[in-house]
C-alpha positions as CSV (number, residue, x, y, z in Angstrom):
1,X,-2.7,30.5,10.5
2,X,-3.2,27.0,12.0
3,X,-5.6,24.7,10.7
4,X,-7.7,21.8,11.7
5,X,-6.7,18.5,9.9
6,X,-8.9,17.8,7.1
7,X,-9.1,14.7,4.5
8,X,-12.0,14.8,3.1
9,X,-11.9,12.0,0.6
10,X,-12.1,8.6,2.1
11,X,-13.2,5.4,0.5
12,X,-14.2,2.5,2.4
13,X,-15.2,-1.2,1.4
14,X,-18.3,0.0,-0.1
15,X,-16.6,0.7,-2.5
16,X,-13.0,-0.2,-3.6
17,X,-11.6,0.8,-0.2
18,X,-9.9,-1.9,1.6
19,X,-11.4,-1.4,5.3
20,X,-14.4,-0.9,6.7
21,X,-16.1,2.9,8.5
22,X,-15.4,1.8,11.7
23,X,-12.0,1.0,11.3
24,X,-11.5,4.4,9.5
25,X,-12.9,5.9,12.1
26,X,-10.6,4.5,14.6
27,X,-7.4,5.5,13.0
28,X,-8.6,8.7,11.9
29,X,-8.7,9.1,16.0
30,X,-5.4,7.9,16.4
31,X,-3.9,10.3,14.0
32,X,-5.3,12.7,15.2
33,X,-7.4,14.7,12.3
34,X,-10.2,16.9,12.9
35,X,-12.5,16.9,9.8
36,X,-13.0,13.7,7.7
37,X,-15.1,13.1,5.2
38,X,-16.4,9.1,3.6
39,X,-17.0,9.7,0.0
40,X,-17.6,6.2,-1.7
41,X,-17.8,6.4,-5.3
42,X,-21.3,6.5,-7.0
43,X,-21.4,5.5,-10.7
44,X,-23.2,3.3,-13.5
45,X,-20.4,3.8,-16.0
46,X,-17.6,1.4,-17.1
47,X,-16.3,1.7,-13.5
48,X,-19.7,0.8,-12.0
49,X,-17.9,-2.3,-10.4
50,X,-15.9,-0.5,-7.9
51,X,-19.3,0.5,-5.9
52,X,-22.0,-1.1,-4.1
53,X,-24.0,1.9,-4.0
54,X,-26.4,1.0,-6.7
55,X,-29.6,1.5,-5.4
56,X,-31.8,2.7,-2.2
57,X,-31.2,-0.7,0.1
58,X,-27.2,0.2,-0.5
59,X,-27.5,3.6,0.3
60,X,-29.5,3.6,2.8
61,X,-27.0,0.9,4.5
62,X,-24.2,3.0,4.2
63,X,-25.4,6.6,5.3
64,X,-26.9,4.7,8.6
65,X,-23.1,3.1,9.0
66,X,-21.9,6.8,8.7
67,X,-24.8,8.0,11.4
68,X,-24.0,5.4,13.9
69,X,-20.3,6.5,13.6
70,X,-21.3,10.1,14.1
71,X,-23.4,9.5,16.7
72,X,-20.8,7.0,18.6
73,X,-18.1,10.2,18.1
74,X,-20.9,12.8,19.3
75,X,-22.2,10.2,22.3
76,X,-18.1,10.2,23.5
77,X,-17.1,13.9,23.3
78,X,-14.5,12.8,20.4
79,X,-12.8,16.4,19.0
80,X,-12.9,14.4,14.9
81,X,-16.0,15.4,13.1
82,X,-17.2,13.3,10.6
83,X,-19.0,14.4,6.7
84,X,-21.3,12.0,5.0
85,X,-20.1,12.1,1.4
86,X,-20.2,10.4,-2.2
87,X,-18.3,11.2,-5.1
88,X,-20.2,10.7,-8.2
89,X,-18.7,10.0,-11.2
90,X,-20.1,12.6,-14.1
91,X,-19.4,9.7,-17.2
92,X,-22.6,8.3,-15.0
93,X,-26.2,8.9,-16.8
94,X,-28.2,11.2,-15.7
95,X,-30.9,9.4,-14.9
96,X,-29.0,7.6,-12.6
97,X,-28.1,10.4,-10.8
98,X,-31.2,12.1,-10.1
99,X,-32.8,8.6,-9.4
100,X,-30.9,7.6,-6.6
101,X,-28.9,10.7,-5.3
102,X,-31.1,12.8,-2.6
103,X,-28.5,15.6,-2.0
104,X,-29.9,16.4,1.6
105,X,-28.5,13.5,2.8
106,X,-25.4,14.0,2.6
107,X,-22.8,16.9,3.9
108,X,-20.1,16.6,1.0
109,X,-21.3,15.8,-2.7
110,X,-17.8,15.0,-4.6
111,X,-17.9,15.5,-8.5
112,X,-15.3,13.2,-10.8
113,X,-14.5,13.2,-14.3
114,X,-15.2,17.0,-14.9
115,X,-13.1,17.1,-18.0
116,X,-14.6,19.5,-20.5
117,X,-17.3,22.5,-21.1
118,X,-19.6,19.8,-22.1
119,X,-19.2,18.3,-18.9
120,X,-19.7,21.5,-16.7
121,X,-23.1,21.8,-18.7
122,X,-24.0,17.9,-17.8
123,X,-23.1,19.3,-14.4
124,X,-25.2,22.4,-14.3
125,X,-28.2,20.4,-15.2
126,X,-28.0,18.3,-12.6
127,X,-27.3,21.1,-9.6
128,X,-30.0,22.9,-11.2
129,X,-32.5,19.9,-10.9
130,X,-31.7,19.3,-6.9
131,X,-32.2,22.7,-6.5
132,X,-35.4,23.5,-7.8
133,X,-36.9,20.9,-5.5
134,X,-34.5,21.1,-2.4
135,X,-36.0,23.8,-0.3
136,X,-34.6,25.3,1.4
137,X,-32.0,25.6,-0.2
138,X,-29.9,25.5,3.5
139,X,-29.9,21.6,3.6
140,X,-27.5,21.7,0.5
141,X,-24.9,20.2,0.6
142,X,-21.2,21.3,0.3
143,X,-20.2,20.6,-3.2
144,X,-16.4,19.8,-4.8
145,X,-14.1,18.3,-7.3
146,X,-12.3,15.8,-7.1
147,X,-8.7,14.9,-8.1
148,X,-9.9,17.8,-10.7
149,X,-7.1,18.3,-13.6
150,X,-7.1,22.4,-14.3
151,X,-4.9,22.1,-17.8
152,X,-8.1,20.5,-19.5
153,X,-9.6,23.9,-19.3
154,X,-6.2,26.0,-20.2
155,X,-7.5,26.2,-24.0
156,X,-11.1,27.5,-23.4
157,X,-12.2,30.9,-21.2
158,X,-11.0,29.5,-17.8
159,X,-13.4,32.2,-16.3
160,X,-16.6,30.9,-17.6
161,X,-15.5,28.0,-15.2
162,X,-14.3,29.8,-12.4
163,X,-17.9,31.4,-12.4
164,X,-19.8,28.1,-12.7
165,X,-17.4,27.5,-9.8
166,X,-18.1,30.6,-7.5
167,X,-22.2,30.2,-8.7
168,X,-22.4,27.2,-6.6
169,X,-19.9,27.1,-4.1
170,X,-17.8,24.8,-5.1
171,X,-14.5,23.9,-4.1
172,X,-10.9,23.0,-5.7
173,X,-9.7,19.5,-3.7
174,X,-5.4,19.3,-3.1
175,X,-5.3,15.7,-3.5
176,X,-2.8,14.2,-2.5
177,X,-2.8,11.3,-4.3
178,X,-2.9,13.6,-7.7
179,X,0.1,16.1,-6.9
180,X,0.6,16.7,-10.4
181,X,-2.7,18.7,-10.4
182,X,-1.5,21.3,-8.1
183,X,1.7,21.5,-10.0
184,X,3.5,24.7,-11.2
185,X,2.5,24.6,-14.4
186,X,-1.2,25.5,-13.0
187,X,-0.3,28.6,-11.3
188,X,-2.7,30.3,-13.1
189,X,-5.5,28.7,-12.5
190,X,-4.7,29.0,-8.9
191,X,-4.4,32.6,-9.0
192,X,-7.9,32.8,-10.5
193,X,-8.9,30.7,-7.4
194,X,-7.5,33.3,-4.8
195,X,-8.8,36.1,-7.0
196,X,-12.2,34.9,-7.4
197,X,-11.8,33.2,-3.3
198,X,-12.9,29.9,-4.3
199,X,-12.9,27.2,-1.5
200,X,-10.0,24.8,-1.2
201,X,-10.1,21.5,0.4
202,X,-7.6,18.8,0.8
203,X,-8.2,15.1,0.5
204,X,-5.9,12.3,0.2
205,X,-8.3,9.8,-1.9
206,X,-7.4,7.5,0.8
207,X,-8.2,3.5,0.0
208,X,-6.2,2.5,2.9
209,X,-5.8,3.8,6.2
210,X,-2.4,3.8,5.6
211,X,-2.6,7.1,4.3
212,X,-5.5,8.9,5.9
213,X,-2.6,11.8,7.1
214,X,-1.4,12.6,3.8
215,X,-2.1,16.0,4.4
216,X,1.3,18.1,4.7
217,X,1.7,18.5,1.0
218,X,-1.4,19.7,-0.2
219,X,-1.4,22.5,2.4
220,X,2.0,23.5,2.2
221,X,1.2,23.7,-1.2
222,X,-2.1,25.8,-0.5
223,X,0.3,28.0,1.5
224,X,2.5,28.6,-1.5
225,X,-0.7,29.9,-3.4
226,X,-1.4,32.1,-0.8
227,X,-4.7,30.6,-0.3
228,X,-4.7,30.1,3.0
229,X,-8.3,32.6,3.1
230,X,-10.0,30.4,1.0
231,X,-8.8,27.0,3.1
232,X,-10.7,29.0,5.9
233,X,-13.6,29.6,3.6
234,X,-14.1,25.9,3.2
235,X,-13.4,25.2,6.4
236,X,-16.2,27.8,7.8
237,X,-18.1,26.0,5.4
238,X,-18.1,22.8,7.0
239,X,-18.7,24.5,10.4
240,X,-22.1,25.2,9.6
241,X,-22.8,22.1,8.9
């Protein structure tokens, strides 16, 4: 199969990226890349430093950067489509999330920190909140992990998360900036993601345009999986967008 290029974990300055949209944007051109997604981190936690998305005035700033950009790329017949994201960080409180995260306004909701069984619950609560008052339910967003570490579940029933993964469609991110999470030593794991045809996605965690391409890895290593069907599923996702 060929496939589009796809990173779909960018930060920029508002967070602890070094540059701003725009000049993502432009080098995400220049490479080349087809899908893109800016997913600033969201968080009230110890980390809470590395964001500026605190509150509504912040927010609101920074999806209307992402809209001008998309509308600038859409106004110019440009082939790279471009996600509004955020990547929430689930040692956040709760009440911080569901004060200040509308998930209809954005396209890609990234989930950080996802560490333990106790931590899929603290997630389940939350999905379940956004969807009982999100309808229809067709202005969900696409949901996914982040840099997500598989051997912190090896000594529980890894199934009970691979359901809470296929329940709400959400997908496995190659990262290439966290090779060590697609290692080997996960293989099965991965197997249960063909099995069960869980989405994959790759994203490069990019802080730096530097490395907004570092995207050979992960898919050769999606390749060696044999997920290649659910790449496509993600990336069908994303089509309906």
């Amino acid at each position: 199969m060929t496939f589009p290029r796809i990173n779909l974990h960018i930060h920029s300055n508002f967070s602890d990226g070094k540059n701003s949209i725009e000049q993502i944007i432009k080098k995400s051109l220049t490479l080349k890349l087809d899908y893109i997604a800016i997913t600033d981190h969201f968080t009230d936690s110890w980390k809470s430093w590395v964001s500026k998305l605190k509150d509504n005035i912040n927010i609101d700033e920074y999806l209307n950067t992402i809209s001008n950009c998309q509308n600038y790329l859409n106004r110019n017949n440009k082939k790279l489509t471009l996600f509004k994201g955020i990547e929430i960080d689930l040692s956040s409180t709760e009440g911080f999330i569901k004060k200040y995260i509308e998930p209809e306004r954005f396209n890609i909701i990234l989930f950080e920190y996802l560490e333990n069984f106790e931590v899929v619950g603290f997630l389940r609560n939350i999905i379940q909140f956004w969807k009982r008052y999100l309808k229809p339910l067709n202005e969900f967003p696409i949901l996914g992990l982040a840099h997500f570490d598989p051997s912190y579940f090896f000594h529980g029933n890894i199934d009970i998360l691979i359901n809470f993964f296929k329940e709400n469609n959400i997908y496995f991110e190659f990262n290439s900036s966290y090779s060590q999470y697609y290692s080997l030593q996960n293989k099965l794991f991965f197997e249960k993601l063909k099995e069960n045809n869980i989405p994959v996605a790759i994203g490069c965690d990019s802080h730096d345009i530097s490395n907004l391409d570092n995207i050979d890895e992960p898919l050769e290593m999606i390749k060696y999986y044999n997920l290649e069907n659910n790449f496509q599923k993600l990336i069908n996702n994303l089509k309906l967008l």
